[in-house]
C-alpha positions as CSV (number, residue, x, y, z in Angstrom):
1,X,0.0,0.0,0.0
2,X,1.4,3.3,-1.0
3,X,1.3,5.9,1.8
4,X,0.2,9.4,0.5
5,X,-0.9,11.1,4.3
6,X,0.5,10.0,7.8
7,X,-1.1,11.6,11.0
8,X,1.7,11.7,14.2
9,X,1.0,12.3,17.5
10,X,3.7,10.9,20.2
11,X,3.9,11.1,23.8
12,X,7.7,9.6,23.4
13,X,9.6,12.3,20.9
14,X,12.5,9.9,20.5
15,X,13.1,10.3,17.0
16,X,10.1,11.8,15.7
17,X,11.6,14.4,14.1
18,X,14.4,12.5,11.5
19,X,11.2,10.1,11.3
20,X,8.9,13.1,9.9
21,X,11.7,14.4,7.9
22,X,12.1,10.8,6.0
23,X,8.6,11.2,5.5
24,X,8.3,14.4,4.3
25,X,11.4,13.6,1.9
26,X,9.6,10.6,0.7
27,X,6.6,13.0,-0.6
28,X,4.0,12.4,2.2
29,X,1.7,15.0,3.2
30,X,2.2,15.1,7.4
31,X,-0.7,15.6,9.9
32,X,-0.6,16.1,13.5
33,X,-1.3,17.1,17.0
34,X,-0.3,19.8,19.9
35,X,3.1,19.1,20.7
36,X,4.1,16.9,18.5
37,X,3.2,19.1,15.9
38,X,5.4,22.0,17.2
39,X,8.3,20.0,17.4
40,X,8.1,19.4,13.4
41,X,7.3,22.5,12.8
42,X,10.2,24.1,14.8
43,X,12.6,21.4,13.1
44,X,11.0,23.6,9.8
45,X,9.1,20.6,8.8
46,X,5.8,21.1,7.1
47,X,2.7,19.9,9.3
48,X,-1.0,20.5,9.6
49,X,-2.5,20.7,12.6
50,X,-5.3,18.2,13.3
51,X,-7.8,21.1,13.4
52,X,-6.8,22.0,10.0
53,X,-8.5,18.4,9.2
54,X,-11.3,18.2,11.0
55,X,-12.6,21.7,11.4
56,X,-12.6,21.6,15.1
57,X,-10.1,22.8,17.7
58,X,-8.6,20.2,20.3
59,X,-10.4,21.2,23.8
60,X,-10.5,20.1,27.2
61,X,-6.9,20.7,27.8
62,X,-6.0,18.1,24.9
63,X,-8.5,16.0,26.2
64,X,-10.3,15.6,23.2
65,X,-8.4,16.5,19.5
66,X,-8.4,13.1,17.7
67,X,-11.9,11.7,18.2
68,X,-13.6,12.8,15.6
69,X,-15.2,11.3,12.2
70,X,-13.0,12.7,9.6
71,X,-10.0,11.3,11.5
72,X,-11.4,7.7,12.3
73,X,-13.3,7.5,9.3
74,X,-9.8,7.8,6.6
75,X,-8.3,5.5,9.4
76,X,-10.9,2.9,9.0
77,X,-12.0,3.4,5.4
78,X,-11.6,0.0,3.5
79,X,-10.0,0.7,0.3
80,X,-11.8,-1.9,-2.0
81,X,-15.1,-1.2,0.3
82,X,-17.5,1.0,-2.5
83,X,-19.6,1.9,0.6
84,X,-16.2,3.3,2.5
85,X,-15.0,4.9,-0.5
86,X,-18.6,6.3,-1.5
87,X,-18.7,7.7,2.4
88,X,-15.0,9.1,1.9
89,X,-16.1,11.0,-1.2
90,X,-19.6,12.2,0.2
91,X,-18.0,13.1,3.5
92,X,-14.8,14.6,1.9
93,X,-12.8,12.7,4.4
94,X,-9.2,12.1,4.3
95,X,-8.0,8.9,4.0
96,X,-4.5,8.7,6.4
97,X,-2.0,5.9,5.4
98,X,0.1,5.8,8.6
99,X,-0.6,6.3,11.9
100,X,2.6,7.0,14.5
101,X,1.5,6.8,17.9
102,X,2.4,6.0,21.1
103,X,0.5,6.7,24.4
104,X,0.9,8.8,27.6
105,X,3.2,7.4,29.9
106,X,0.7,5.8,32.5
107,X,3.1,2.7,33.2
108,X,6.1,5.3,34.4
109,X,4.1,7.8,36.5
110,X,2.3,5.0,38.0
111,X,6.0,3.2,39.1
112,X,6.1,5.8,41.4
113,X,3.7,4.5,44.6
114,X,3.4,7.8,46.2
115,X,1.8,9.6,42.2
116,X,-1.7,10.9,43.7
117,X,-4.6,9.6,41.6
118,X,-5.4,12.8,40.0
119,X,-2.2,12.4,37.9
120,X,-2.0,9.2,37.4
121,X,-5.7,9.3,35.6
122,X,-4.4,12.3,33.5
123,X,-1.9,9.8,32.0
124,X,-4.6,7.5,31.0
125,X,-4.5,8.0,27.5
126,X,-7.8,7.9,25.1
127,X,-7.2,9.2,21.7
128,X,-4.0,7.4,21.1
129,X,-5.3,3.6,21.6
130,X,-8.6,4.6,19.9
131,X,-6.2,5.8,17.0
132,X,-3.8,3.2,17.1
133,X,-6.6,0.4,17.5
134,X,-8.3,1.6,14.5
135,X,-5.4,1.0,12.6
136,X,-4.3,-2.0,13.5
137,X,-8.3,-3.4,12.9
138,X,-7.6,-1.9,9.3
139,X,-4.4,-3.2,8.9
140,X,-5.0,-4.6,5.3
141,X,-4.8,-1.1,3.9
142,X,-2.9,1.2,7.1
143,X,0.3,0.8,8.3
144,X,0.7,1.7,12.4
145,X,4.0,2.9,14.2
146,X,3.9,2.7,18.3
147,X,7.7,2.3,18.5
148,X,10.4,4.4,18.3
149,X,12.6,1.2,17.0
150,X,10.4,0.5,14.3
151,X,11.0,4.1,12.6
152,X,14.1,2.9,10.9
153,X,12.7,-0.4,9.4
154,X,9.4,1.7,8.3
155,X,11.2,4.3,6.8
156,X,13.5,2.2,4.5
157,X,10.7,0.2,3.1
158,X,9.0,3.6,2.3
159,X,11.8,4.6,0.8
160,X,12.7,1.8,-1.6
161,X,9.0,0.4,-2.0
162,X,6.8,4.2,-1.7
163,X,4.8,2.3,1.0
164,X,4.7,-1.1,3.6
165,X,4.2,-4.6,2.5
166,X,0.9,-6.7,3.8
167,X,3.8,-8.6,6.2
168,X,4.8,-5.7,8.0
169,X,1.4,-4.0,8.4
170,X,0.5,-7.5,9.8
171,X,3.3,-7.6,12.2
172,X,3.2,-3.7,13.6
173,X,-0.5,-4.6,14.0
174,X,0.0,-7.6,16.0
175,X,2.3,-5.3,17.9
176,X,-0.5,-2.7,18.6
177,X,-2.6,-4.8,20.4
178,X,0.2,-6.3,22.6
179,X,1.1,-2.7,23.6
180,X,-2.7,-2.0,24.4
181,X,-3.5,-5.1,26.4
182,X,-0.4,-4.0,28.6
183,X,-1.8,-0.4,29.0
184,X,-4.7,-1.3,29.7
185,X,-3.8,-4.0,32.3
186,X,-1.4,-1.8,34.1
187,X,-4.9,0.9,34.0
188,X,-7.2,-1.8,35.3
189,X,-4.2,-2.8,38.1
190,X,-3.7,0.8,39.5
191,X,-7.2,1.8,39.7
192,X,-8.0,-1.1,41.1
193,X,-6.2,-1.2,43.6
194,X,-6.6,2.9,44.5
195,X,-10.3,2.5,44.4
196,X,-11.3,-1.0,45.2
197,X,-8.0,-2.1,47.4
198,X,-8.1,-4.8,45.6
199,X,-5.0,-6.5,43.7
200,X,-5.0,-7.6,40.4
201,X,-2.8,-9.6,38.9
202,X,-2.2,-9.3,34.9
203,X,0.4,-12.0,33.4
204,X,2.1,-11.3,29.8
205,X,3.6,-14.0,28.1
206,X,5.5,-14.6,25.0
207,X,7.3,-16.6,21.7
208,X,5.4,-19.8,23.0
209,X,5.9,-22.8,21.7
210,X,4.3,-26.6,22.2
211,X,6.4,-29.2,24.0
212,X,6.3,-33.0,22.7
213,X,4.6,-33.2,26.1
214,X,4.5,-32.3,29.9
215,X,5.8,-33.7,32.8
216,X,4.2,-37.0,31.9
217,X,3.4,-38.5,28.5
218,X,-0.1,-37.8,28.8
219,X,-0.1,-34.3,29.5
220,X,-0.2,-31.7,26.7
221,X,2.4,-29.0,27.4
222,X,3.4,-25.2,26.2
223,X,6.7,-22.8,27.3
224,X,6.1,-19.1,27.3
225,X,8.7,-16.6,28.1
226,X,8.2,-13.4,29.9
227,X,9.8,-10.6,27.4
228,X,10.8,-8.1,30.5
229,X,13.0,-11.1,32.1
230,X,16.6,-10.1,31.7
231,X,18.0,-12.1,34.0
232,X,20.2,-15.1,32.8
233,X,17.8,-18.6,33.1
234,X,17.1,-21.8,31.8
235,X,14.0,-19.9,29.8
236,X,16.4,-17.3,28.2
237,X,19.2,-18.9,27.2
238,X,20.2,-19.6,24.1
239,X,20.4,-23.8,22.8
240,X,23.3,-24.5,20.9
241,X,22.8,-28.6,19.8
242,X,20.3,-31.0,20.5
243,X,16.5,-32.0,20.6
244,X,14.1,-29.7,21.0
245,X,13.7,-28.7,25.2
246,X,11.0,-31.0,27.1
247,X,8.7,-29.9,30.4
248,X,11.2,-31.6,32.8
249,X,14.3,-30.3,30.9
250,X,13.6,-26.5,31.5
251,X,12.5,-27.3,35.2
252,X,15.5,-29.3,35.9
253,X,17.8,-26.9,33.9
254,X,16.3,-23.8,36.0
255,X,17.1,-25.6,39.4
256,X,20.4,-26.5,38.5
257,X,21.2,-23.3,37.1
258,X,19.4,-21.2,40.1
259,X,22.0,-23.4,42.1
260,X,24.7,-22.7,40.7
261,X,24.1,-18.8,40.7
262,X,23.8,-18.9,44.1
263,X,27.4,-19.7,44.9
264,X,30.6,-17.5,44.4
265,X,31.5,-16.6,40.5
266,X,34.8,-16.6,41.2
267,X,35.6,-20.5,41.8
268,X,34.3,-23.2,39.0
269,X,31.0,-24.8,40.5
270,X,29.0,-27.8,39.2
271,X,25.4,-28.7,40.2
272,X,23.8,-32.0,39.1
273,X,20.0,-32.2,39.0
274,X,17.5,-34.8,39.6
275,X,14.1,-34.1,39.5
276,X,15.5,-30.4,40.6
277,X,16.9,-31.7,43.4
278,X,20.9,-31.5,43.5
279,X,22.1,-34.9,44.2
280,X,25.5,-32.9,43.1
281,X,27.1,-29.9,44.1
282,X,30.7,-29.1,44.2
283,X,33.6,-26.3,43.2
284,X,36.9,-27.2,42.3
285,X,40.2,-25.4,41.1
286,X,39.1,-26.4,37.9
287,X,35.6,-26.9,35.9
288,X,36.7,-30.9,35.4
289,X,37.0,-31.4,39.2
290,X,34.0,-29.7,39.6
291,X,32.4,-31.6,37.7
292,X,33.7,-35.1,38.8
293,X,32.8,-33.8,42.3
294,X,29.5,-33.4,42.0
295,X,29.0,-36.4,40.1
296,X,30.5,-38.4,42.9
297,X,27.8,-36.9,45.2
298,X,25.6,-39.6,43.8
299,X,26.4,-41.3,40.5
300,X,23.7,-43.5,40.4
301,X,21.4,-40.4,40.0
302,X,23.6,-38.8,38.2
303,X,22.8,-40.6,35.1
304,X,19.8,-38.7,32.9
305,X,20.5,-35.6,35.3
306,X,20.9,-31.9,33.9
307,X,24.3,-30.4,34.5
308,X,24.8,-26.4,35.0
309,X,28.1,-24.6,35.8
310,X,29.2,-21.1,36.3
311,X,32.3,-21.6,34.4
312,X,33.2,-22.1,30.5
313,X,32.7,-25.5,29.4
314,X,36.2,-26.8,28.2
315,X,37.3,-30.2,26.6
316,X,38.4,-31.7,30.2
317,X,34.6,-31.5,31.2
318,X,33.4,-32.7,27.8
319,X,36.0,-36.0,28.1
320,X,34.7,-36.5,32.0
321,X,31.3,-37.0,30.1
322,X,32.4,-38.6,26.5
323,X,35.8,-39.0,26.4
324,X,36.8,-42.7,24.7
325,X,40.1,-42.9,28.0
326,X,37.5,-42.2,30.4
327,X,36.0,-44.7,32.3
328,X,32.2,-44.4,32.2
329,X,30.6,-46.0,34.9
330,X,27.0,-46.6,35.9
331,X,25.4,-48.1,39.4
332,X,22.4,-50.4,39.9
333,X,21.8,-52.2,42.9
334,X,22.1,-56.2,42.8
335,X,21.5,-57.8,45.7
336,X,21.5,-55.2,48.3
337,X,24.7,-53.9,46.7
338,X,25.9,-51.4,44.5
339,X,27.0,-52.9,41.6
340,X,29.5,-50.5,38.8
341,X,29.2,-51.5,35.4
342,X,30.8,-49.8,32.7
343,X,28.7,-48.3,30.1
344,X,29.6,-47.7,26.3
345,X,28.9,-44.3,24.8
346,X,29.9,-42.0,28.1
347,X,27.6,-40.9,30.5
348,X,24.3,-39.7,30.0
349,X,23.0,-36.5,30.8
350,X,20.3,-34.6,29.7
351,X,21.4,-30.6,29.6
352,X,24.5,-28.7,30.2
353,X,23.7,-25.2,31.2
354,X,26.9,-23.3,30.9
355,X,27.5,-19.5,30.7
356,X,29.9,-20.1,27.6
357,X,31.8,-23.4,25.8
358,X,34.6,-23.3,23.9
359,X,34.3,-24.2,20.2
360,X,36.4,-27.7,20.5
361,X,34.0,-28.8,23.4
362,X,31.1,-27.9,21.5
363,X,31.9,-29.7,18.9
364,X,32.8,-33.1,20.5
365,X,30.0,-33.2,22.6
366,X,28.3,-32.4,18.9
367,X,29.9,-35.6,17.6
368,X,29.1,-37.6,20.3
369,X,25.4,-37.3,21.3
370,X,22.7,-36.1,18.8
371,X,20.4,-35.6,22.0
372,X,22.3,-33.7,24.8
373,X,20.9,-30.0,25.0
374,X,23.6,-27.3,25.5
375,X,22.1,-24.5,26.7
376,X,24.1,-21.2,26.6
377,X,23.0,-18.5,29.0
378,X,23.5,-14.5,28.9
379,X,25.4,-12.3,31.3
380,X,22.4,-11.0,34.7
381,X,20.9,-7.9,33.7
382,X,18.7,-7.7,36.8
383,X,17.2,-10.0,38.9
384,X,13.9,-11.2,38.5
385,X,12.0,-10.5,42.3
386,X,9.0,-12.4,42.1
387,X,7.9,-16.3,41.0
388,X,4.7,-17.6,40.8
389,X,2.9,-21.4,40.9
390,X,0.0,-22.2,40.0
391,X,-2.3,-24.5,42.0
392,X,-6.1,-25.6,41.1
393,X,-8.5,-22.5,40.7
394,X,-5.8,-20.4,41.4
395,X,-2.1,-18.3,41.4
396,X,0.5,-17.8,44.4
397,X,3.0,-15.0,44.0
398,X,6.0,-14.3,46.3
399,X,9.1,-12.9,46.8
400,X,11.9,-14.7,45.3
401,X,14.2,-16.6,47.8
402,X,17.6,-14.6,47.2
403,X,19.3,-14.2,50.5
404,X,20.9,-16.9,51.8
405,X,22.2,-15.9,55.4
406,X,20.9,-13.2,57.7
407,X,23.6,-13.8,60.5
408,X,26.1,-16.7,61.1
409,X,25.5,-16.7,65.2
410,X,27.4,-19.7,66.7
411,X,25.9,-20.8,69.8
412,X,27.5,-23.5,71.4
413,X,30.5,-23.7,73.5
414,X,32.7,-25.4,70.5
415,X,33.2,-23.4,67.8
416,X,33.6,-23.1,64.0
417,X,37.0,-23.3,62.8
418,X,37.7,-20.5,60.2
419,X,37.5,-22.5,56.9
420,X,34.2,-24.6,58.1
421,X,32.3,-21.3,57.9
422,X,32.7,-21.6,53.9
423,X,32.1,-24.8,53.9
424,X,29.1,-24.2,56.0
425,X,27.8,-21.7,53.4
426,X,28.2,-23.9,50.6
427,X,26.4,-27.0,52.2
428,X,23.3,-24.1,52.9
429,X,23.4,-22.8,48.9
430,X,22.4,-27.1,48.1
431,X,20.1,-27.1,51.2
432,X,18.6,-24.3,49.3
433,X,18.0,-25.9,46.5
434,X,17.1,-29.7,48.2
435,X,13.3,-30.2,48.7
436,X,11.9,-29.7,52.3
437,X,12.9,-31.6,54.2
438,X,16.5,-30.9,53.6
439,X,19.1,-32.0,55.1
440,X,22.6,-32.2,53.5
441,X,25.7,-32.8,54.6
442,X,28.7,-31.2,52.5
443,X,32.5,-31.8,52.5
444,X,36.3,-30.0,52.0
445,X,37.6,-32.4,49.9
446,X,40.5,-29.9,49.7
447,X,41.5,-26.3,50.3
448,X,38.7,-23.8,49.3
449,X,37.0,-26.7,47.6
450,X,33.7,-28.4,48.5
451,X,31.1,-31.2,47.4
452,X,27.9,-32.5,48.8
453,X,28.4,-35.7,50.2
454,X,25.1,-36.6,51.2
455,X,21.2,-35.3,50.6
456,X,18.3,-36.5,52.2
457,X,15.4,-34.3,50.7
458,X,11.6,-34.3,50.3
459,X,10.7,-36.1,53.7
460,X,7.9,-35.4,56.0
461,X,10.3,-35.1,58.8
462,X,13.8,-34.3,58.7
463,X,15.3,-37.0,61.4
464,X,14.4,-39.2,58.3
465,X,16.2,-36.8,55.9
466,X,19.0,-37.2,58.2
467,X,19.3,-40.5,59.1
468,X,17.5,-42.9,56.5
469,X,18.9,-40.3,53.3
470,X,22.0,-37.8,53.7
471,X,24.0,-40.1,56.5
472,X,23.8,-43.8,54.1
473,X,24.6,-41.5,51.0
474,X,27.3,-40.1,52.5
475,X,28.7,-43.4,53.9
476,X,28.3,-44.8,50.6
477,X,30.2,-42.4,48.7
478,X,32.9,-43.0,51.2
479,X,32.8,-46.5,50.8
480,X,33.2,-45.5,46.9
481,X,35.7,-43.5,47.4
482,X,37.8,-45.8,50.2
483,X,38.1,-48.5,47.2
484,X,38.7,-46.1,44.3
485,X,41.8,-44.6,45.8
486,X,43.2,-48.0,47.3
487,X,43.2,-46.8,51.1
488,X,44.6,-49.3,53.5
489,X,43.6,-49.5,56.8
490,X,40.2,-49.8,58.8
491,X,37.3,-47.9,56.6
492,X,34.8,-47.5,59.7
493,X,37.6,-45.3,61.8
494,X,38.3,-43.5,58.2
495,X,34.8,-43.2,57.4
496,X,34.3,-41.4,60.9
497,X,37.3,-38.8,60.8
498,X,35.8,-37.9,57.8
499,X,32.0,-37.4,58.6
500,X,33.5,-35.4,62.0
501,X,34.9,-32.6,59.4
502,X,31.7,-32.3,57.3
503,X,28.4,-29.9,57.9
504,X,25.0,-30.4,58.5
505,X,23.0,-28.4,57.1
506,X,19.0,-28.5,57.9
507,X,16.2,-26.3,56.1
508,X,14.2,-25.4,58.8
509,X,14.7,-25.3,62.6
510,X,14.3,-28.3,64.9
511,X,11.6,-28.6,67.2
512,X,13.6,-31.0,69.1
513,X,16.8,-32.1,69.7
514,X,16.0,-36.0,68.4
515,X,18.1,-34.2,64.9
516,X,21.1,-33.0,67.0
517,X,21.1,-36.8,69.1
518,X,21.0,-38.5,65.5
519,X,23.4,-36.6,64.2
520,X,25.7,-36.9,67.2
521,X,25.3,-40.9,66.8
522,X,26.9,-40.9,63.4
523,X,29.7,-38.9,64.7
524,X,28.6,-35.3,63.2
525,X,30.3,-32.0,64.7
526,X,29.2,-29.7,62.8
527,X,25.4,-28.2,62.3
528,X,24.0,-25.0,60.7
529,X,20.1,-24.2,61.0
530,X,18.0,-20.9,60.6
531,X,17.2,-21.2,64.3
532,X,14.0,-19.8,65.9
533,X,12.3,-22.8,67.8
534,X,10.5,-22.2,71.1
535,X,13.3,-25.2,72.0
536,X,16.5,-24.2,70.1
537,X,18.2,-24.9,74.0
538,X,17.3,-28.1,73.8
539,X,19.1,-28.4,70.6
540,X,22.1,-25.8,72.4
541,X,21.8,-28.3,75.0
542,X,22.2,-31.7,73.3
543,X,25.0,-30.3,71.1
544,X,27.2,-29.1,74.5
545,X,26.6,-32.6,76.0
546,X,28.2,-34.0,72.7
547,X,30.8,-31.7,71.9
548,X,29.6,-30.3,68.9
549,X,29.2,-26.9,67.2
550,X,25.6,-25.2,66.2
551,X,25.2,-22.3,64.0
552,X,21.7,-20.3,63.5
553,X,21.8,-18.0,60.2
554,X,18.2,-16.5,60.5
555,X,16.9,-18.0,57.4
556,X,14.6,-20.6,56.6
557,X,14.9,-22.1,53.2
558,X,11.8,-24.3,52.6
559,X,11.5,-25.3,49.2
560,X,8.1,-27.1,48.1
């Protein structure tokens, strides 16, 4: 469609003069409003005033300028309509090719919670979405400009084609209506909540696309992904090889990234994900010990897990999972033992989550598995502050669970030593991250370096956590670990000197001190918990009668 007459009336002057100059260049007659209008006509642009159009002055303060026949009716004149067009020539109205528009800035003023309601309903725009609206309905024969960004792109096809394409009407049109859903739910949130006190919630989601299914086989499944998230996550990153992303793969890969984040950027870090719960977590001096770390924390679930690091991806990760010299092992349980068994083709996993990969890791991991899904994320922008779940007939919104520690307040007579208060703060980042109840007990395994040896997650109490989960895991990788490097001597007095140097870490306070008597049985010495029972001195208590050390750090980190 060829544009003879565009109509501009912006809020957001970014631009709009170059913009009105290309059209004017390009032999298009320019109508507009108020102050728009004046900054053409100082730029020595020729405009016509809206008046000039429709015989009528804008009144009310600039209330009321656009809403009027002749302006709506050569917005939504159909061009192959002989009723329109018989209207247009009875009515001698103008037929306008291009509308730019975009609206008064409601969504800003209203970011501020103390604006007054007065001003905040001044910036409720009426003309403008009316205007815009109209041509996006019409869309077949107008072309519509609410963005800044889209000046350039309009502008060229003007100039090399006289007008815009079907496609890109379509498109800007499309883009119309997004724009005005938003206002208008960011209108229908503030009043409602200024005049009704009541919240509303409006949720805008994007790009989405149907999964092969949901979390089971049955269930039909889509991914959306909110446009105003700039944060790096499983739902923004960018994948690299392999098939197409299922249900469980983004939940898994946004646990095992959120992990991940939550530990220092400055030492490599691995977490390995199981149904989101890290049944691996470790940093090393390097990304490969990292990584073979946290896959010792449980190797058996380790298999089909989802892998995310904070680190570039290198080829001594990518052999640890593929490589032909590396012994790839997997567990099953024969007999009441664990039985290793080595398996061809490396070891399975899911998704690798990775902030970058260098191009020779890439492309043996390429060569080696059509399936695995590597996922590269972007740099944090900003952090998103709230999440949401669903649950039947309805919507929960919170806070996001950021901070990890409000104080580290030891209160028993033995202490901490200095480098156990790391450690202490990496075995909280996985209890974190475990399902309530968590309890997990993590490990030095050398200077400034740490693993989880043990989780016990998702129980209805956490003595069972403790003593049926994290302690046997624990004492199995060990066991694991006893054989693998040939150790001679007695394995139960190893086993204990080395459960005596590891932290317990617990979700949620104890209401009794059955936790800190368990835990004391299996030779523990450490224990860090948010605190805040009616009977933390009990738990004081039983740890002074055992010699061991307690810290409280404020927070509670249920995760449901």
């Amino acid at each position: 469609m060829k544009i003879k007459r565009a109509l501009l009336s912006v809020s957001d002057k970014t631009g709009i003069v170059d913009f009105a100059r290309g059209l004017q260049q390009a032999g298009i007659e320019l109508v507009s409003t108020g102050g728009t209008a004046k900054s053409i006509r100082d730029a020595g642009i020729a405009v016509k005033d809206i008046s000039d159009v429709t015989g009528f002055p804008e009144i009310m303060d600039g209330r009321v300028k656009t809403l009027h026949p002749l302006v709506h009716g050569g917005i939504l004149a159909r061009r192959d309509h002989s009723g329109d067009q018989q209207s247009v020539a009875d009515l001698k109205i103008p037929l306008i090719d291009l509308i730019v528009v975009n609206l008064y800035p409601f969504l800003e003023v209203t970011r501020d919670p103390s604006v007054s309601l007065e001003v905040a309903v001044e910036n409720i725009d009426i003309g403008g979405p009316t205007m815009i609206r109209a041509a996006a309905k019409n869309f077949e024969y107008v072309g519509v400009v609410t963005d800044p960004a889209d000046y350039a792109v309009v502008l060229n096809q003007i100039k090399s084609d006289g007008g815009l394409t079907r496609e890109l009407r379509g498109q800007l049109a499309v883009k119309v209506f997004q724009h005005t859903a938003r206002y208008d739910a960011a209108v229908d949130t503030f009043l409602a909540e200024r005049i009704l006190s009541e919240k509303r919630l409006h949720l805008d989601y994007v790009e989405g696309t149907v999964l092969r299914y949901g979390e089971n086989s049955h269930q039909a499944a889509d991914f959306y992904r909110d446009p105003r998230s700039q944060e790096s996550s499983a739902a923004n990153a960018e994948v690299l090889h392999g098939k197409a992303m299922s249900y469980n793969n983004y939940v898994d890969a946004s646990a095992a990234l959120e992990a991940v984040k939550d530990l220092p950027s400055d030492r490599p870090a691995v977490a390995v994900i199981k149904h989101t719960n890290p049944c691996g977590l470790a940093t090393g001096s390097n990304i490969a010990d990292a990584l073979e770390r946290a896959w010792q924390g449980d190797p058996m679930s380790a298999f089909g897990g989802v892998l995310a690091t904070n680190w570039k991806v290198d080829m001594d990760f990518a052999n640890f999972l593929k490589g032909d010299s590396v012994r790839h092992l997997s567990y099953s349980i024969v007999n009441g033992e664990t039985v290793a068994q080595e398996v061809p083709g490396g070891k399975f996993v899911e998704v690798i989550i990775a902030p970058d990969y260098s191009d020779e890791a890439v492309a043996f991991l390429k060569s080696k598995s059509k399936m695995i899904r590597l996922l590269k994320t972007r740099k944090t922008v900003r952090q998103d502050l709230k999440t949401f779940r669903a649950i039947t007939g309805g919507l929960l919104m919170q806070d996001r669970d950021l901070p990890l520690t409000e104080k580290f307040e030891v209160v028993t007579e033995k202490q901490f030593p200095g480098a156990h208060k790391a450690l202490a703060e990496f075995t909280t980042v996985a209890c974190k991250h475990t399902k309530s109840n968590g309890i997990v007990l993590g490990r030095e395994y050398a200077p400034g370096c740490f693993q989880v040896m043990g989780m016990g997650a998702g129980q209805p109490n956490r003595v069972d956590s403790m003593r049926k989960l994290s302690i046997p895991r624990a004492k199995e990788n060990l066991f694991r670990e006893f054989q693998d490097l040939k150790l001679t001597g007695d394995f139960e007095t190893w086993c204990q000197a080395e459960i005596a140097k590891m932290v317990l870490v617990s979700d949620g306070f104890f209401p009794f001190d059955d936790t800190v008597r368990e835990a004391a049985s299996f030779g523990i010495k450490y224990i860090v918990q948010p605190g805040g029972s009616m009977r933390d001195a009990d738990s004081i208590k039983a740890c002074n009668e055992f010699g061991m050390a307690m810290a409280m750090v404020g927070y509670r980190h249920f995760n449901h």
